[in-house]
C-alpha positions as CSV (number, residue, x, y, z in Angstrom):
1,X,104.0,164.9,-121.0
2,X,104.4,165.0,-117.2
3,X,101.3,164.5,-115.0
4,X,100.5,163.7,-111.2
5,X,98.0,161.7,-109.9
6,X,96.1,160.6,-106.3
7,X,95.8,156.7,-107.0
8,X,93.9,154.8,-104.4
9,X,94.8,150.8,-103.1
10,X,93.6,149.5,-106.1
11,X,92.7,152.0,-108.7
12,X,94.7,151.7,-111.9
13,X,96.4,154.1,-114.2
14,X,96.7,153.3,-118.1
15,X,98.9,154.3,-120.7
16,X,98.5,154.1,-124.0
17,X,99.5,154.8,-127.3
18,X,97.5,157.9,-129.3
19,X,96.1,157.9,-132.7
20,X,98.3,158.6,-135.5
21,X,101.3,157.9,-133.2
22,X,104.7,157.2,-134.9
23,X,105.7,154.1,-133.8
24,X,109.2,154.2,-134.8
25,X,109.9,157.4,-133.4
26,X,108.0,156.3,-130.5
27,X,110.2,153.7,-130.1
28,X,113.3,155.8,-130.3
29,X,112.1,157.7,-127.9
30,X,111.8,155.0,-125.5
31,X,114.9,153.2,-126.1
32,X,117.0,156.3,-124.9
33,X,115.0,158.2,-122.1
34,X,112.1,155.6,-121.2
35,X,109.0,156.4,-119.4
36,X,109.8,157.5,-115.6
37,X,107.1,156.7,-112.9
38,X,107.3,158.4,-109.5
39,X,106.0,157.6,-106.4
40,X,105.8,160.4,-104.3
41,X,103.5,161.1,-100.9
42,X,101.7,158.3,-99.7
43,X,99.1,159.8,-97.0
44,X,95.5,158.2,-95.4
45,X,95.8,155.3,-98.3
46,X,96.2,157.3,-101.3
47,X,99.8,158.2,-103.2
48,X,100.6,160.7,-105.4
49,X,102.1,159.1,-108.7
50,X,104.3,161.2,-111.3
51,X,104.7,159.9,-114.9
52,X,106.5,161.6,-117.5
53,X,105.8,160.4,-121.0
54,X,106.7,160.8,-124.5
55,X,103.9,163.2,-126.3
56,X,102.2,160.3,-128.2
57,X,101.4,158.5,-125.1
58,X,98.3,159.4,-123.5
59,X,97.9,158.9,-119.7
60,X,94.4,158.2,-118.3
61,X,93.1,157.4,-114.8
62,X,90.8,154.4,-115.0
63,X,87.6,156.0,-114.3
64,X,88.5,158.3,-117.7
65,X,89.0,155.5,-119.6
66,X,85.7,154.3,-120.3
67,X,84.5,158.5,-121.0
């Protein structure tokens, strides 16, 4: 999963793992390509922030998280 985000001074970005997940294979997954975080444009106090993710995470901006 690759998405791109505006993030604010201060505003958070959470990652977590989805229902049902396979750990192990989550695991796996990690140990050989990782989760990459980019930080791209920074313009008038906001940046753009890539993250590419295994499928089982799930990526939420904070304001989603409590939805």
């Amino acid at each position: 999963m690759s998405l791109a985000l505006r993030r604010r001074v201060g505003e958070s970005i959470y990652l977590h793992l989805k229902p049902n997940s396979d750990v192990d294979e989550l695991l796996e997954i990690l140990s050989t390509t990782g989760i990459e975080i980019k930080l791209g444009e920074i313009r008038d106090s906001r940046a753009i922030i890539s993250i590419d993710a295994p499928d089982s995470i799930s990526i939420l901006r904070e304001e989603l998280l409590w939805e």
